[in-house]
C-alpha positions as CSV (number, residue, x, y, z in Angstrom):
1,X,-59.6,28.3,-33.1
2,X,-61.4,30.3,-36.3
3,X,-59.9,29.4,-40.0
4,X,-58.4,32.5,-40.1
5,X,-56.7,31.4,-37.1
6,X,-55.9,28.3,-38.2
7,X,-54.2,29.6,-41.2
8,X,-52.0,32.1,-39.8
9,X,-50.6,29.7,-37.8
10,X,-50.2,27.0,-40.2
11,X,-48.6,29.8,-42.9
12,X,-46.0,31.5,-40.3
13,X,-44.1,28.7,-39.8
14,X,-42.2,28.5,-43.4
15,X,-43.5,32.3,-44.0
16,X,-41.3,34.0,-41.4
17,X,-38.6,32.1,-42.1
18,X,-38.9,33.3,-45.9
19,X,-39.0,36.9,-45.0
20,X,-36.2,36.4,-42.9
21,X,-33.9,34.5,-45.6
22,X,-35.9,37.7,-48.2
23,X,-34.1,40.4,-45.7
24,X,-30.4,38.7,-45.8
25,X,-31.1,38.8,-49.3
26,X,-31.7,42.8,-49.7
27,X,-28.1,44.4,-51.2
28,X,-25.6,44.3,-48.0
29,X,-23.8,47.0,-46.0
30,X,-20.3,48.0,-47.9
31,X,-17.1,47.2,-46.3
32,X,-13.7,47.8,-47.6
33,X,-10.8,45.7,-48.4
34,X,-8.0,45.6,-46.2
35,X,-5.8,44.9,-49.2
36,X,-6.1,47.8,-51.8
37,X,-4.2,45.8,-54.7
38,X,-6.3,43.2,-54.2
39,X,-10.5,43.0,-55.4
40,X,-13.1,42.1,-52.6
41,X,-14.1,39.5,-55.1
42,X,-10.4,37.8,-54.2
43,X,-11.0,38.3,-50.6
44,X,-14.1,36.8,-50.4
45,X,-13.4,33.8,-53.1
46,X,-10.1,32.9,-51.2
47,X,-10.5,34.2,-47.9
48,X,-7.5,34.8,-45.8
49,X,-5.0,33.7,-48.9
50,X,-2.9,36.0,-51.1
51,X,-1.9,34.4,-54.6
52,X,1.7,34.6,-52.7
53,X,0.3,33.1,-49.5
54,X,0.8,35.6,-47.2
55,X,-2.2,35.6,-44.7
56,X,-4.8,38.5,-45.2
57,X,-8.0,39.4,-43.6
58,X,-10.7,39.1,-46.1
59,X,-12.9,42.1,-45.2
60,X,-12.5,44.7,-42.3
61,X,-15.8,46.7,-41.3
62,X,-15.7,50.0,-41.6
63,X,-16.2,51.6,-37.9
64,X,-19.6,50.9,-36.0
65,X,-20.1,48.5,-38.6
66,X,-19.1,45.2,-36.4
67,X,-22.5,45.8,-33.8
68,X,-24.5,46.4,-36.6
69,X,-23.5,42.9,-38.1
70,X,-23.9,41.5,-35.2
71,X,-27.1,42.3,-34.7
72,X,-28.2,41.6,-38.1
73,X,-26.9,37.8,-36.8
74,X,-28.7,38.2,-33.8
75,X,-31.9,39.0,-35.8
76,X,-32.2,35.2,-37.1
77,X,-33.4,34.1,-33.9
78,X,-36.6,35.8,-35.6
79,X,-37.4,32.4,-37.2
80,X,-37.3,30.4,-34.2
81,X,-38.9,32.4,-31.7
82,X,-41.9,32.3,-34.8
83,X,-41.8,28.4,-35.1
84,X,-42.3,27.9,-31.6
85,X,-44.7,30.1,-30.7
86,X,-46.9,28.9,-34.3
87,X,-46.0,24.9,-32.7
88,X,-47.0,25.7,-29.3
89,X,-50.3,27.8,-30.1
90,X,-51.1,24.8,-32.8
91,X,-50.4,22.4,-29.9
92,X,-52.9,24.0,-27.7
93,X,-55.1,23.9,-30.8
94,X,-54.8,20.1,-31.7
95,X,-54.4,18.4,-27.6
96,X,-58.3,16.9,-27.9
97,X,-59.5,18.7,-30.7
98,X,-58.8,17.7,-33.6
99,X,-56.3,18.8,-36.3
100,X,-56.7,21.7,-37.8
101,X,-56.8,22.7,-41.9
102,X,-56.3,25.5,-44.1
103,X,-56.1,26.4,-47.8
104,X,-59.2,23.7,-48.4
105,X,-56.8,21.5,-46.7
106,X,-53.5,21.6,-48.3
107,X,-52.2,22.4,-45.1
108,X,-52.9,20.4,-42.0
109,X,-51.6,20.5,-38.5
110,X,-52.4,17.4,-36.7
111,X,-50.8,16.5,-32.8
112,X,-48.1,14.8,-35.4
113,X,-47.2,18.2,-37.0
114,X,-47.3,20.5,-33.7
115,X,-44.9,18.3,-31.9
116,X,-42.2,18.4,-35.1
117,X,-42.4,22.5,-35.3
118,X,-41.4,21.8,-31.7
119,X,-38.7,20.4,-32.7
120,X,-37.6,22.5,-35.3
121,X,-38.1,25.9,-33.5
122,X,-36.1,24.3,-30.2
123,X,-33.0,23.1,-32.4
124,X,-33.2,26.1,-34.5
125,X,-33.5,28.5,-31.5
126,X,-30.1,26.6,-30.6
127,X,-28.4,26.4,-33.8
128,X,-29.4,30.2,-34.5
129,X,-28.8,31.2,-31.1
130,X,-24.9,29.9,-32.0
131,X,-24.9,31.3,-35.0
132,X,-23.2,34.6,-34.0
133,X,-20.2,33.4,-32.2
134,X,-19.4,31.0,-35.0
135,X,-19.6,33.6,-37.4
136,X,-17.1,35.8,-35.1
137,X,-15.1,33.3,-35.0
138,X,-14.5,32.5,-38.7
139,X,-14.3,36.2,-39.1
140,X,-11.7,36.9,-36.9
141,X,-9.9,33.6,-38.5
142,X,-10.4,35.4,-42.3
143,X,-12.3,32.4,-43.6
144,X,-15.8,34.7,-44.0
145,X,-16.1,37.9,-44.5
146,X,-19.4,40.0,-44.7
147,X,-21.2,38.7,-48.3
148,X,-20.7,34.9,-46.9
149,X,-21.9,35.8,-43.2
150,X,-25.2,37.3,-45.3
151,X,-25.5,34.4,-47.4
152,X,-25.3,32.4,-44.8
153,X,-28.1,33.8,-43.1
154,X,-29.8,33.8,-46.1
155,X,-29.8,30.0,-46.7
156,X,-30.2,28.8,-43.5
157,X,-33.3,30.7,-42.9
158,X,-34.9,29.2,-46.5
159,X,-33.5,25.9,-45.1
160,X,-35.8,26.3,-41.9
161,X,-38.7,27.3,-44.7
162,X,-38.2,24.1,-46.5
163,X,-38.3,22.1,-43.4
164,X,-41.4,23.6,-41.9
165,X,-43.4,23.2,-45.3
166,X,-42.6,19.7,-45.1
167,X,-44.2,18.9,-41.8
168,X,-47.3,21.5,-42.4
169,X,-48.4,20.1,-45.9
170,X,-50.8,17.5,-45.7
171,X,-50.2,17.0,-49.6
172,X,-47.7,14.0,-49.9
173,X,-46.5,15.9,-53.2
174,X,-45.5,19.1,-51.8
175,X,-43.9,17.2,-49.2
176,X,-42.0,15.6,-51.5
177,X,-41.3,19.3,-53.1
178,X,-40.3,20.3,-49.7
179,X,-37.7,18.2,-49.1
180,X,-36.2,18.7,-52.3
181,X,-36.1,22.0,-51.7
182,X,-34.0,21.5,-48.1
183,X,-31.5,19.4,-50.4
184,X,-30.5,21.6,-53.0
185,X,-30.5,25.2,-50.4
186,X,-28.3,22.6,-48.3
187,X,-26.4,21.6,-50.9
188,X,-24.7,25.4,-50.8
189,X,-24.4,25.5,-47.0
190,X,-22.3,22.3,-46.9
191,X,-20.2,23.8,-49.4
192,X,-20.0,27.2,-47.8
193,X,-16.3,27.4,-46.7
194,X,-15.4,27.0,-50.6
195,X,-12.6,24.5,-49.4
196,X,-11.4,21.2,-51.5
197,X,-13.1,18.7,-49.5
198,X,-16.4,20.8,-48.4
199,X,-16.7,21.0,-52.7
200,X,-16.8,17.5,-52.5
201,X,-18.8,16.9,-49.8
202,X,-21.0,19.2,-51.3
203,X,-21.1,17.0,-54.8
204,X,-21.5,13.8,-53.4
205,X,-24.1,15.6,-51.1
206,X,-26.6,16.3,-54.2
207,X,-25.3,13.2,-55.9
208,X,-26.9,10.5,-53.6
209,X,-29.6,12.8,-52.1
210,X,-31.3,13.9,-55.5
211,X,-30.6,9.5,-56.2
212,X,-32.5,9.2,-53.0
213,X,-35.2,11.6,-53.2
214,X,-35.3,10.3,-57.2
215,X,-36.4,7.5,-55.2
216,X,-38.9,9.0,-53.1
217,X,-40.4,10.7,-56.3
218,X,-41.0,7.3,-58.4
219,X,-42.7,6.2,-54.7
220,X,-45.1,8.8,-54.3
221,X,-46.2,8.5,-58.5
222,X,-47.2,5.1,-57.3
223,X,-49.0,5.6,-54.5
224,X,-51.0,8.2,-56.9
225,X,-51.3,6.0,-59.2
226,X,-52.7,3.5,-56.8
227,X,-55.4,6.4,-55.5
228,X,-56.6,7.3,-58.7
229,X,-57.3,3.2,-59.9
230,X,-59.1,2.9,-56.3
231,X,-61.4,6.1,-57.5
232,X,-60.1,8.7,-55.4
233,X,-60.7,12.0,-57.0
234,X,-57.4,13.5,-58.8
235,X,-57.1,16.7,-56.6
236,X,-57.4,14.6,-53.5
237,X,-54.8,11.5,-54.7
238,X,-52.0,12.9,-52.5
239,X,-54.0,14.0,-49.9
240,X,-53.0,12.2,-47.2
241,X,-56.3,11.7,-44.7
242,X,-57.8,10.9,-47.8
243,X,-55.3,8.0,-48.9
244,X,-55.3,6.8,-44.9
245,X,-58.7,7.1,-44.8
246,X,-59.5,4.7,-48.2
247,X,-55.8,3.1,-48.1
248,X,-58.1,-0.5,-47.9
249,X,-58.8,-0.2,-51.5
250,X,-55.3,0.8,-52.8
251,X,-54.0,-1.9,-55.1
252,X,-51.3,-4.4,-52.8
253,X,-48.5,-4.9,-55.2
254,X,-48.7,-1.1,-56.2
255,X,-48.7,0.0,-52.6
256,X,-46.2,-2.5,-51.9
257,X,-43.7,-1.3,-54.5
258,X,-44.5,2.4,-53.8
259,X,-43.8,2.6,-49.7
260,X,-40.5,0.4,-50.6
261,X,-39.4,3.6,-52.4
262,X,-40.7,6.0,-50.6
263,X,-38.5,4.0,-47.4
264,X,-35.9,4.0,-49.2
265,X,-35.8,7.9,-51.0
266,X,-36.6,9.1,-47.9
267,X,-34.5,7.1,-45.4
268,X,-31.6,8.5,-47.8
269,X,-32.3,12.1,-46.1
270,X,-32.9,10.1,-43.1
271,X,-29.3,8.8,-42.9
272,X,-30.4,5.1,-43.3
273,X,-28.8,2.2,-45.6
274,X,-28.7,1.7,-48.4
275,X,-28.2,5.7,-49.1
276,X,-26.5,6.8,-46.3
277,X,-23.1,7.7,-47.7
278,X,-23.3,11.3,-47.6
279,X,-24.1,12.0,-44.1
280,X,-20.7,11.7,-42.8
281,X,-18.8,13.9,-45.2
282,X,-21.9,16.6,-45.1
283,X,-22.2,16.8,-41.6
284,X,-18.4,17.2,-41.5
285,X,-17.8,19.8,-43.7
286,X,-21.0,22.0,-42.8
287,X,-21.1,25.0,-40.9
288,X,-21.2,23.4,-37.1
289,X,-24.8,25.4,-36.9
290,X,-25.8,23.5,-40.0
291,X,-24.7,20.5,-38.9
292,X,-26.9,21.1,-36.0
293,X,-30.0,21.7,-38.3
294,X,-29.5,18.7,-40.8
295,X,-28.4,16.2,-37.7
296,X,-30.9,17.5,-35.2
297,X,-33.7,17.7,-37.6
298,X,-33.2,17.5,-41.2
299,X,-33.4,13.7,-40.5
300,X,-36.1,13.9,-38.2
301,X,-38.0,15.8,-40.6
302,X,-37.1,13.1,-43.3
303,X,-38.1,10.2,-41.2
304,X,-41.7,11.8,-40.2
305,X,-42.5,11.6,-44.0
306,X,-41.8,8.1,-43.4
307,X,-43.8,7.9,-40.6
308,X,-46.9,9.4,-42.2
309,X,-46.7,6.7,-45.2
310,X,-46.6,3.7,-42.6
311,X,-50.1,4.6,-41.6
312,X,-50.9,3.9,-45.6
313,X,-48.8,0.9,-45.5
314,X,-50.5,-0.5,-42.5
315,X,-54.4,0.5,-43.5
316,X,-53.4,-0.8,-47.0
317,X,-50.9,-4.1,-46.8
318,X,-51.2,-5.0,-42.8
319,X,-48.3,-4.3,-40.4
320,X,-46.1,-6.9,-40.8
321,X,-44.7,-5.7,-44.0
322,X,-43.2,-2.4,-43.1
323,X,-42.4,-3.6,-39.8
324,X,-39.9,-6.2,-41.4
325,X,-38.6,-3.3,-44.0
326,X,-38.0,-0.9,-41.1
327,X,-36.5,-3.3,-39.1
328,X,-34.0,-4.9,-41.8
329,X,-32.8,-1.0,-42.4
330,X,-32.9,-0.1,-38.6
331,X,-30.6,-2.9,-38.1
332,X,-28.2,-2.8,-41.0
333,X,-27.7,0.8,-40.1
334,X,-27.1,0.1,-36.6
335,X,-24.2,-2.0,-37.4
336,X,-23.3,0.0,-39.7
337,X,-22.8,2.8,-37.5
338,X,-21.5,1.1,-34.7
339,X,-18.5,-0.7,-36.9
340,X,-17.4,3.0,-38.3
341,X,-17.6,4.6,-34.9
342,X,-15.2,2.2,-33.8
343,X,-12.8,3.0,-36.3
344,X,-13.6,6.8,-36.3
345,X,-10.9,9.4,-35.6
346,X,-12.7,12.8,-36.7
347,X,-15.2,14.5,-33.9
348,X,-17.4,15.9,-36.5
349,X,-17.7,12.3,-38.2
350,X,-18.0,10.5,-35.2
351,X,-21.3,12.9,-34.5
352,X,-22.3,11.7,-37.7
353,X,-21.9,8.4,-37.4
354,X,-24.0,8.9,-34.2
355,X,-26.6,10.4,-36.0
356,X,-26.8,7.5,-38.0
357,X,-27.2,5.1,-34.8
358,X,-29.8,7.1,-33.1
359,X,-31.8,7.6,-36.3
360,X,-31.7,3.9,-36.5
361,X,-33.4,3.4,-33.0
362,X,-36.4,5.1,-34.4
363,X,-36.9,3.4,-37.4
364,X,-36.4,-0.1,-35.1
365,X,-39.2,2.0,-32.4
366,X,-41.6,3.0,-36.1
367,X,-41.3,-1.2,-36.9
368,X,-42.2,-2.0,-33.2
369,X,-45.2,0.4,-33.7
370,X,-47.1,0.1,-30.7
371,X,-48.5,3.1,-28.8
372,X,-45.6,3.0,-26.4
373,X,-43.1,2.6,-29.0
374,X,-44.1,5.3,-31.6
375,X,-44.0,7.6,-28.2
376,X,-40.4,6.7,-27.6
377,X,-39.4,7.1,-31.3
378,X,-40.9,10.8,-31.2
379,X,-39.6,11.6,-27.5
380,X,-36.5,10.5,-29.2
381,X,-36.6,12.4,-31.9
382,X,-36.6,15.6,-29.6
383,X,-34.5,14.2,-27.3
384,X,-31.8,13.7,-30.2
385,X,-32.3,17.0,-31.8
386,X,-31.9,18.9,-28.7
387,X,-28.3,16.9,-27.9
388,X,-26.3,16.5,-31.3
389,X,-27.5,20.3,-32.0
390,X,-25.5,21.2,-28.8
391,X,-22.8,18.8,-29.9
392,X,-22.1,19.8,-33.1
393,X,-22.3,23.8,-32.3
394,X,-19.8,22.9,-30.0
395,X,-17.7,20.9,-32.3
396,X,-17.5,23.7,-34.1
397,X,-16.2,26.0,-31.5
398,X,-13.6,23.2,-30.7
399,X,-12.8,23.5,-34.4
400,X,-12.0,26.8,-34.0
401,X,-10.4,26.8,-30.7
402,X,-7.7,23.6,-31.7
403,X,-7.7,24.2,-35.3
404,X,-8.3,20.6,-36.4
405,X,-10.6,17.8,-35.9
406,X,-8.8,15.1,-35.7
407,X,-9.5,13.2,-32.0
408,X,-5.9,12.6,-31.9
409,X,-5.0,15.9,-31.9
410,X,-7.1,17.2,-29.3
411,X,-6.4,17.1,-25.3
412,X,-7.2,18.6,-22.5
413,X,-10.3,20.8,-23.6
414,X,-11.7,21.0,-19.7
415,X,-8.7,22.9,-19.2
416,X,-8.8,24.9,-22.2
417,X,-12.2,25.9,-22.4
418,X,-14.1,24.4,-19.8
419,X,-17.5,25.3,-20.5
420,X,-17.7,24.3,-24.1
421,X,-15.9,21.2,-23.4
422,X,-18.2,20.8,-20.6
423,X,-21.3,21.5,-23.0
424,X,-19.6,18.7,-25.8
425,X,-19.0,16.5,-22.8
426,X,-22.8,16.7,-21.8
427,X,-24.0,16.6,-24.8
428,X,-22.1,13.2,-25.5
429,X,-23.5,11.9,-22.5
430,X,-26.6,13.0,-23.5
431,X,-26.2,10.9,-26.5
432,X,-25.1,8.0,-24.6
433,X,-28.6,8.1,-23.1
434,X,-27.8,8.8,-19.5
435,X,-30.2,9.9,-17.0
436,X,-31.3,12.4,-16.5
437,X,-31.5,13.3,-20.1
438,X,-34.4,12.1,-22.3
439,X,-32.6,9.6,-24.2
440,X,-32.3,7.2,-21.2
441,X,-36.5,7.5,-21.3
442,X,-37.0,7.0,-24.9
443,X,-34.4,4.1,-25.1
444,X,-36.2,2.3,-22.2
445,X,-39.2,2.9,-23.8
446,X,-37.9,1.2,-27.2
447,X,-36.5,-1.8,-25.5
448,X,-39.8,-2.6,-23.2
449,X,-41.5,-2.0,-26.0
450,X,-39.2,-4.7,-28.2
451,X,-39.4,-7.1,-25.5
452,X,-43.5,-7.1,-25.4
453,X,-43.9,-7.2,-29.4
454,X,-43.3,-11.1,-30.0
455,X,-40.5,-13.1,-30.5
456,X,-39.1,-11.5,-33.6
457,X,-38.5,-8.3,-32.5
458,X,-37.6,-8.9,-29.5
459,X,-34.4,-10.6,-30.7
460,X,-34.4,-7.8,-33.2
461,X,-34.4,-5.6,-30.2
462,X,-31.7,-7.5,-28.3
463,X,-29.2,-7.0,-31.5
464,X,-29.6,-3.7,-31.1
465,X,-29.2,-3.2,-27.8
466,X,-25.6,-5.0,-28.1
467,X,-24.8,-2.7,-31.3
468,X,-25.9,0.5,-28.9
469,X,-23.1,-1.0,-26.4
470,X,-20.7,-0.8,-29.2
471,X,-21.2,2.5,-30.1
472,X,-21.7,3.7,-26.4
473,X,-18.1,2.6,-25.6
474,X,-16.5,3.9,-29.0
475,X,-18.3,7.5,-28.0
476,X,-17.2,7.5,-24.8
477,X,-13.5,6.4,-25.2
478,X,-13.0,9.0,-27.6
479,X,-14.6,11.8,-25.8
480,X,-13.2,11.6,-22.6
481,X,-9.8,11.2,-25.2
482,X,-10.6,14.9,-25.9
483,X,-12.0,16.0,-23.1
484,X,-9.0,14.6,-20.4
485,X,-5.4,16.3,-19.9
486,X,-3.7,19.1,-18.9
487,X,-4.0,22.6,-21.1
488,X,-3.7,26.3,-20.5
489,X,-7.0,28.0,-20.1
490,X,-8.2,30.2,-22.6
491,X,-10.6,33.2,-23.3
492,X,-14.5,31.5,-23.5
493,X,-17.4,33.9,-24.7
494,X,-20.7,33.4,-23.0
495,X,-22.8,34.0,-26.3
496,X,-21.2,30.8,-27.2
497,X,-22.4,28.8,-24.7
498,X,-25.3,30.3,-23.0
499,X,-27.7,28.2,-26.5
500,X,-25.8,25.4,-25.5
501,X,-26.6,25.0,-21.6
502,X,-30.2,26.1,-22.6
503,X,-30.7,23.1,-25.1
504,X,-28.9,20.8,-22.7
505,X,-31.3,22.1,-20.1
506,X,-34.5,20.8,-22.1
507,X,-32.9,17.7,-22.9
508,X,-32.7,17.4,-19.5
509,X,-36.3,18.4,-18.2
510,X,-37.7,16.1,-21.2
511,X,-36.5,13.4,-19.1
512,X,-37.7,14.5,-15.9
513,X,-41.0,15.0,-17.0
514,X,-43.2,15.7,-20.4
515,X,-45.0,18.4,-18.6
516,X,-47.8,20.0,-20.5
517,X,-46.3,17.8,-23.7
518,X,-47.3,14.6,-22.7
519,X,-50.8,14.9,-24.3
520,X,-49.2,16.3,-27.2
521,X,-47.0,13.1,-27.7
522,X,-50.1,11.0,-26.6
523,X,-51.6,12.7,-29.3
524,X,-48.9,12.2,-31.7
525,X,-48.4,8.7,-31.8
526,X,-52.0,8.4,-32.1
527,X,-51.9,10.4,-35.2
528,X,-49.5,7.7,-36.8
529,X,-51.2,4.7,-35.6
530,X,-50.6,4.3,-32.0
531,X,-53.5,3.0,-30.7
């Protein structure tokens, strides 16, 4: 593979998606009001209310207009499609070669960064591929009309941007920079519906996040700070071969401090304690195809920043002090999770909450560290992405089917719309790690490898085995609560769930068998200290 090569694919990644969220952004077709008294700027600010309450439809398409929208929602799968092909070409690239640089090595794809733009594109491919339906959906409910639909578009694809930055930079400070940059375009999806409590989920959103990645910030100064007393040139202080590479003469108590924060800043977009309070109402109140982004790999993205700084922390203070930190958090979060799933009565929450749990399971599997841990952790992390991105898209078509989403409220859904309750079903056991889904491998693969560390984790291992059991039962009592019943069948669309069965399929064949990825993931957990 040439440099120019090499660049290409290491630029497309957060290019295409830019060009993409640039075309949303280009003035919009014009629609007309149904409501001539009444401004578009109305409709759109309060859609489906009059000031007198009567129900309106916020914007009606003038005719042949509805196929064109839909195609323009059709056209985001342009992202996707452009992140997997750029991950699999790098992949082929990377598998016994080497990683591969460009810009004089601000960008860097190692087997690390191929298998997360994987990850992306996959979830993506889902979340985008759902996109459409959703959208007709709220439209034909009045709660969007054709300005939010674009805007929509327009975030979500400078979301995907963000995210894809983040796992091509091989500079720790534009990492940092590109996860900001996911909080604050986030920030306005989880807001989108303009409702009361998506406002404030919104708020408190920003709040602990910018706290978090606040965090994050004073962490990576440090670790700077820490390169530059050790001699490390100042253009190549963040550069992270570099600081792996010399990490043995970084000062111990400034390293120390620094990968505390960094865990911590981090672990807050990562869902972990102690700055974990926002994932709930977020995920909640998002769009369900945003939901499926920031649950299926917003975190993940988050937590391979983490990942990348443990190699520091182990070159530079030994292993046994981030495996302790990583396994306090993994734990505390685990029980965490476990207690509130228990107590849970929304659907969208109780993914959340799951999200929580599962991210916690990698974090234990990044403390365990050994080569057939770190493996699980990132077979998990697909594994993961692929299943709560085809829960919460279907969550949201629930939404939209029942009206609320409240557990209690909800019955009989095989008999109302069997195959998206049999995609949410699926995708719950999914979570549940059951065969044959790749879950039950990367879970097994966590606990052997818990059991084989030493004494300390392996009772470390054990707790969370038992908190697992916890949360398995409270996700499957309330599942089959929603799932079970008698209903009338209703109308289904097949755009709605043909992204679903396909991510559900390679959940599925991840289990079975890695394929042409197991030298990838081989790779990967070498990258981050495997060995």
């Amino acid at each position: 593979m040439n440099a120019t090569a090499s660049a290409l694919l290491l630029t497309a990644p957060a290019a295409v998606p830019l060009l993409v969220a640039g075309a949303y952004a280009l003035p919009r077709p014009r629609t007309r009001p149904t409501v001539a008294a009444l401004p578009a700027r109305l409709a759109e600010a309060r859609p489906g209310v009059s000031p007198q309450g009567a129900v309106l439809v916020a914007e009606a398409p003038e005719p042949g207009q509805v196929p064109q929208r839909q195609g323009w929602d059709r056209a985001g799968l342009v992202s996707p499609v452009a992140i997997l092909t750029c991950g699999s070409l790098l992949a082929a690239g990377v598998v016994g070669n080497g990683p591969r640089t460009a810009y004089s090595g601000l960008l860097r794809a190692d087997a690390l960064t191929a298998w997360m733009l994987l990850v992306v594109g996959a979830v993506a491919l889902i979340a985008c591929g759902s996109a459409p339906a959703y959208l007709a959906g709220e439209r034909a409910a009045g709660r969007a009309g054709g300005r939010t639909a674009w805007r929509y578009h327009a975030l979500v694809h400078s979301f995907l941007a963000a995210m894809c930055l983040s796992v091509v930079t091989a500079n720790l400070g534009v990492l940092w920079v590109a996860v900001e940059a996911t909080t604050i375009v986030t920030a306005f999806l989880v807001g989108h519906r303009r409702t009361r409590t998506s406002v404030e989920a919104a708020w408190k959103y920003v709040v602990i996040c910018s706290a978090g990645i606040a965090l994050a910030f004073l962490g990576t100064v440090l670790i700077y700070y820490a390169a530059r007393q050790a001699g490390i040139a100042e253009a190549w202080a963040l550069d992270w071969p570099t600081l792996v590479s010399r990490a043995d003469r970084l000062d111990p108590a400034v390293t120390r401090l620094g990968i505390t924060l960094v865990v911590l800043g981090f672990g807050t977009k990562a869902g972990l304690i102690p700055l974990h309070a926002w994932l709930p109402d977020a995920h909640s109140q998002a769009p369900a195809p945003v939901s499926a982004l920031m649950s299926g790999v917003l975190l993940s993205v988050a937590f391979a920043a983490i990942l990348r700084y443990r190699v520091i922390a182990d070159a530079a203070l030994g292993p046994g002090f981030i495996r302790v930190l990583l396994a306090a958090v993994a734990l505390l979060t685990l029980a965490l999770a476990a207690g509130l799933l228990l107590a849970q009565r929304d659907y969208k929450r109780m993914l959340a909450y799951s999200s929580m749990e599962h991210m916690s399971l990698i974090a234990l599997a990044a403390a365990i560290g050994s080569p057939l841990a770190l493996s699980a952790a990132l077979l998990h992390i697909a594994g993961h992405g692929l299943a709560k991105s085809v829960a919460f898209c279907a969550s949201g078509r629930i939404l939209q089917i029942t009206g609320t989403a409240r557990i209690g409220r909800v019955r009989g859904l095989l008999a109302r719309a069997p195959a998206t309750a049999g995609a949410f079903g699926l995708a719950v056991v999914a979570l549940m790690a059951f065969p044959p889904f790749s879950l039950f491998a990367s879970e097994l693969g966590i606990a052997r490898a818990g059991f084989a560390a030493g004494a300390g984790l392996a009772w470390a291992t054990a707790a969370a085995l038992l908190l697992v059991l916890v949360a398995f039962a409270a996700l499957a009592a309330r599942t089959a609560r929603m799932l079970l019943g008698p209903g009338s069948p209703g109308e289904e669309s097949p755009s709605a769930v043909g992204p679903l069965m396909l991510g559900l399929a390679a959940c599925a064949a991840l289990g079975v068998t890695l394929g042409p990825l197991a030298g990838l993931l081989h790779d990967a957990a070498h990258a981050i200290g495997g060995r």
